[in-house]
N, C-alpha and C positions, 0 to 999 in steps of 0.2 A: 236730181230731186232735192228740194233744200226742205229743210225743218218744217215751216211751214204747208207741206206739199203732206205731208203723209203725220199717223201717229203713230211712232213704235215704242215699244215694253223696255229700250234703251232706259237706263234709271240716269244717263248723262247728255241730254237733249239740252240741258243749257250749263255750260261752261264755265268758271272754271271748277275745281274742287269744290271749293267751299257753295258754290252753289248745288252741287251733284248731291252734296252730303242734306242738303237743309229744303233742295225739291224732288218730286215726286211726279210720275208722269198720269195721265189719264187712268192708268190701271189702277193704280197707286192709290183712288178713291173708295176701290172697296177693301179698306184697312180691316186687318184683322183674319182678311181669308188666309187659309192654311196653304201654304208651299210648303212640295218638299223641295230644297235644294240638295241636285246630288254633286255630293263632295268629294274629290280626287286629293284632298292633299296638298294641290298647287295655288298660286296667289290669284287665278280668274275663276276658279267655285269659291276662291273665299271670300273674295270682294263681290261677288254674285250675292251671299247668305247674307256678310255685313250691310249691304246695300238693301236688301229687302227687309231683315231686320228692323233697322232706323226707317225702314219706309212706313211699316206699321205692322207687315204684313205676321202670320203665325207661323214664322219660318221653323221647319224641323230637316236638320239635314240629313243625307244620306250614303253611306260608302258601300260603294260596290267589291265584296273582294270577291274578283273574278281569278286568280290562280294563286297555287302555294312558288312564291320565291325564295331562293335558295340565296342563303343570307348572305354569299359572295357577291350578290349581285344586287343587292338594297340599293347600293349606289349608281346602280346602270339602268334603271326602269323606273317608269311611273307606278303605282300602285302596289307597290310595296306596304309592308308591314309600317315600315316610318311613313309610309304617305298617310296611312291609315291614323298613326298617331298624330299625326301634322292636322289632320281635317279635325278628328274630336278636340284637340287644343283650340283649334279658332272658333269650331261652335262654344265651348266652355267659354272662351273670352266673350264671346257673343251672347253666352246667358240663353242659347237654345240648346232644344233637343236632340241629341246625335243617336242613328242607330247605325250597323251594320250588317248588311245583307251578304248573303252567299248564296253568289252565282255562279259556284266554280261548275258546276256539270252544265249548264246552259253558255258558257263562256267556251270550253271545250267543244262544244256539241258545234254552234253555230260560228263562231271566230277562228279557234285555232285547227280545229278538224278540216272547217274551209280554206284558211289561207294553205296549209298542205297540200290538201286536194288542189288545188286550184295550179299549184307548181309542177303537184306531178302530172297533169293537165295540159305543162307548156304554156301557163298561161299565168299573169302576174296582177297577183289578188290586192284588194284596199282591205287590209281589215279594220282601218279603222270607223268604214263606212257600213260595216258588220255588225261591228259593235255597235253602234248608232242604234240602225234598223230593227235588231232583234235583242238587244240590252236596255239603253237607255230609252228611248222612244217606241220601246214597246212594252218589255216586262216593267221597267223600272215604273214607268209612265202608270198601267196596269195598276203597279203597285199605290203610288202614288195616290191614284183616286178610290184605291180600296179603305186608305187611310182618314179618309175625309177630306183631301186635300185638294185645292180648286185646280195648284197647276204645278207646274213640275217646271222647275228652274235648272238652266245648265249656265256654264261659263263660257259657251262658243262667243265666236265673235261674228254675229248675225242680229239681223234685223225680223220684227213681223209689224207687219202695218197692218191694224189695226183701224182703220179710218172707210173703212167701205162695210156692204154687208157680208163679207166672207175674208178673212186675214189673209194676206201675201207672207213670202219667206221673201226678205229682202237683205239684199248683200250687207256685209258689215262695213262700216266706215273707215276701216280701218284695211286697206287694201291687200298690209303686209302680213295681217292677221284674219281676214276675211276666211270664213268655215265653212259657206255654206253649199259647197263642193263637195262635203262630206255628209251633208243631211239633205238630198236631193230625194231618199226614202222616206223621210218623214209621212206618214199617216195625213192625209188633207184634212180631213174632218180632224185630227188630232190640234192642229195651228192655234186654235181657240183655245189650248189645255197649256199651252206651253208657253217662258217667258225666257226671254235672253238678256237680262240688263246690260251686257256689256257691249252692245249691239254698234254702239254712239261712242264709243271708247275707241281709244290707241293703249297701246302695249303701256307707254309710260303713264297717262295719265289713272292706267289699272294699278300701276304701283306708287302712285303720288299715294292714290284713296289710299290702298293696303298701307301704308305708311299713316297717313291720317289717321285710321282705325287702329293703327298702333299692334296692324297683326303679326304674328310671327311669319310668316309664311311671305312676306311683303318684296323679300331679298332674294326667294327662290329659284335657283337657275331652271330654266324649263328642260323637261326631256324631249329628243327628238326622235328617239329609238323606237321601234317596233315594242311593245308595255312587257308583251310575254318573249321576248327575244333578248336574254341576259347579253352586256355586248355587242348587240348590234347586228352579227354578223346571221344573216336569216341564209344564207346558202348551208351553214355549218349546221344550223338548228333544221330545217328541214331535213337533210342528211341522218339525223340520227332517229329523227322519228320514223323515215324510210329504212334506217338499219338492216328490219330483218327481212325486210323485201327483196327480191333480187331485181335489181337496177338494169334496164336494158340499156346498153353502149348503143352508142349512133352513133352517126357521121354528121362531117361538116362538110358543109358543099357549097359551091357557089350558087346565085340564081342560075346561070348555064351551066350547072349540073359537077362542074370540076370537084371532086372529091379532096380535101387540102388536111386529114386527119379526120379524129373521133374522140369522142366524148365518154364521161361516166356517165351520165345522168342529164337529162332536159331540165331539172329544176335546178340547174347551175346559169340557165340565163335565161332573160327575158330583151322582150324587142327594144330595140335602139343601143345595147348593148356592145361598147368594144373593147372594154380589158378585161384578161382573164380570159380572152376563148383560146385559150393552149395550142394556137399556130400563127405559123408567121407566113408571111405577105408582101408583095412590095407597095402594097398599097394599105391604108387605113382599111378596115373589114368593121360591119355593123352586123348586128344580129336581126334579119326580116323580118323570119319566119320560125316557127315550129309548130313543129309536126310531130304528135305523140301517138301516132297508129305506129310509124315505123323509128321511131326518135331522131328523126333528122334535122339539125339545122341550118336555116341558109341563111348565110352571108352574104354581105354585095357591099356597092358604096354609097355613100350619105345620101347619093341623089334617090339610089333607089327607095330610101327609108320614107320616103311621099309618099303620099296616098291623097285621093281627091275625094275621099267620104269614107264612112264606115256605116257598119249597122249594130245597130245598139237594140238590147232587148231586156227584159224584164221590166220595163220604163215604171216608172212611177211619174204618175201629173200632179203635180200642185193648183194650177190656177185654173184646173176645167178638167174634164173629165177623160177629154183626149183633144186634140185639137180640131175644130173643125173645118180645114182644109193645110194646104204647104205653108212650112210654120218659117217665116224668114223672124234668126234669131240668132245670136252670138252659144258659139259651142263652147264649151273647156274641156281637154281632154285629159288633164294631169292637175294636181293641185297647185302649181305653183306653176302652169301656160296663162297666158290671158287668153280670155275668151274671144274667138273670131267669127267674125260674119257667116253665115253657111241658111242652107235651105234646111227642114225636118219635114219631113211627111211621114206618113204612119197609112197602114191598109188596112185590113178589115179587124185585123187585131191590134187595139193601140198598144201592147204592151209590146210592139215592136216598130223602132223608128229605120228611117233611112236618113242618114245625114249626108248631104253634099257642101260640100269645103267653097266658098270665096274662093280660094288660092289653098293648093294643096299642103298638107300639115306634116310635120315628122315624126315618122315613130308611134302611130295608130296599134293601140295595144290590147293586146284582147286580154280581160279580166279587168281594165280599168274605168273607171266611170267617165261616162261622158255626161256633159249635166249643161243646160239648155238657160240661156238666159233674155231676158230682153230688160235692156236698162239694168235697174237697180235688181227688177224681180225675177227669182228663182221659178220658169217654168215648171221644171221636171229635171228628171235625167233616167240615164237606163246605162245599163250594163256592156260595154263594148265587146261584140262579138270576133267579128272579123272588120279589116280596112279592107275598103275599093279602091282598085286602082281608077 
């Protein structure tokens, strides 16, 4: 789809810098409307607020502190206390409004409550597509138009075309930053509320602007860590929230039943998983399956880790209200797979799909999203239940 084919809320639709900084896109004509941009602290909500800013618009930005971190760990997480200071300095340079929200019982409630459950579940959670659904693009969003504000600005690296009579979520241009595998919940009716300047962007040329705008934040190394996971290490952090539980041992076992050792705990691993399962083998061992009725995991080899579809549930649809008949369209089942050819059909409840695979996938995971595309645009997605053999 080239420039010409579609209009997205990208604030960089025509190239290079110095053009990005001195045009403006179709949206851009109703100057002076009230955005909030919500601000994380990092160089892509800041160059989000600078860019709308200079566009015209009545930017007021916003930080979500959604938990208390412990100050050993400032430096191993996003939204931090210092992120928090990071985002109010580049509104002050930018001569707008900063406030900050507290969302720590709703960040709790809906994010970190679920990625635990979801482990002791056997089952391996997105929270970042949690936080999306029921933070940003919901409360935050909520909030946003409580304020007066026409639309609610984030830093992903996603597209909305803009160019028909109902908006599309369209992939970002940028394929190694591309988001919108994580906003496959977004609200349909919501598209029209919401902007992504950075849509039209690559990584660098986010920090040429941040540089041009002379922000502080312009250098920032990105975090890739789970935000509320001091560290990194999410086996250890779930562990302690499970403490005063009593943890049922299981067994490891082959798909033909060979029992090969046991376990502390099922939220020590999820599917496609091979180090770290405490036994040895003469062959490589992947983690299939679990099973949290009797805590059992089974093992096998890479071949067995195929599957020819899964079924995905909770779906949310973007471009229509459910599909009206077998949906031939490219799957993703992990943020960082490319999307493959596969069938989708859905039954009398759309909020549940049937995916059939092209050629069989690896490591079909329940708890992770599977998110539906054709071309550029974001159909849908839904919640990965179980994989079919």
């Amino acid at each position: 789809m080239t420039e010409t084919e579609t209009t997205t809320d990208a604030a960089c639709a025509v190239r290079p810098r110095e053009a990005v900084l001195e045009t403006g896109d179709e949206i851009a004509k109703a100057v002076r409307d009230r955005v909030v941009v919500a601000m994380s602290g990092g160089v892509d909500s800041s160059v989000t607020a600078a860019l709308l800013a200079r566009q015209g618009y009545d930017a007021v930005g916003i930080s979500m502190r959604l938990y208390s971190t412990p100050q050993e760990s400032y430096d191993k997480s996003c939204c931090s206390p210092d992120d928090l200071f990071d985002a109010r300095s580049v509104a002050d340079s930018l001569g707008i409004p900063f406030y900050v929200a507290n969302y720590e019982d709703e960040f709790q409630k809906r994010v970190i409550s679920y990625f635990v459950e979801e482990y002791r579940r056997g089952r391996t959670p997105n929270p970042c597509v949690a936080c999306n659904d029921h933070l940003k693009f919901d409360i935050l969003l909520k909030r946003s138009l409580a304020l007066g504000a026409k639309y609610l600005a984030t830093g992903h690296y996603a597209r909305i075309d803009r160019s028909g009579e109902t908006p599309k979520l369209l992939r970002g241009v940028d394929r190694n930053k591309d988001q919108t595998y994580f906003l496959f919940g977004l609200p349909r009716e919501a598209l029209g509320r919401i902007l992504f300047p950075l849509g039209d962007l690559d990584k660098e040329e986010v920090r040429e602007i941040a540089n041009g705008f002379d922000l502080e934040t312009a250098n920032k190394p990105e975090s890739h860590e789970i935000c509320f996971v001091g560290g990194g290490d999410y086996k250890e952090y779930v562990a302690e929230v499970l403490a005063d539980e009593q943890q049922t041992p299981g067994k490891i076992v082959t798909v033909d039943g060979e029992v090969l050792g046991t376990h502390d705990g099922i939220h020590n691993f999820t599917v496609g998983q091979r180090r770290g399962l405490g036994i040895s083998y003469h062959e490589k061992l992947y983690v299939q399956a679990i099973r949290p009725d009797d805590g059992t995991v089974v093992v096998g080899s890479k071949e067995d880790l195929m599957s020819r579809g899964l079924v995905a549930q909770r779906c949310n649809w973007l471009s229509f209200q459910r599909p009206a008949g077998p949906l031939e369209c490219s799957v993703k089942i992990r943020y960082r797979s490319t999307p493959v050819p596969a069938l989708v059909t859905v039954g009398d409840d759309p909020t549940t799909a049937f995916v059939e695979f092209e050629t069989p996938q690896r490591a079909v995971t329940p708890g992770q999203a599977a998110v539906f595309y054709r071309g550029e645009e974001v159909l849908g997605g839904g919640w990965i239940e179980e994989p079919r053999s």
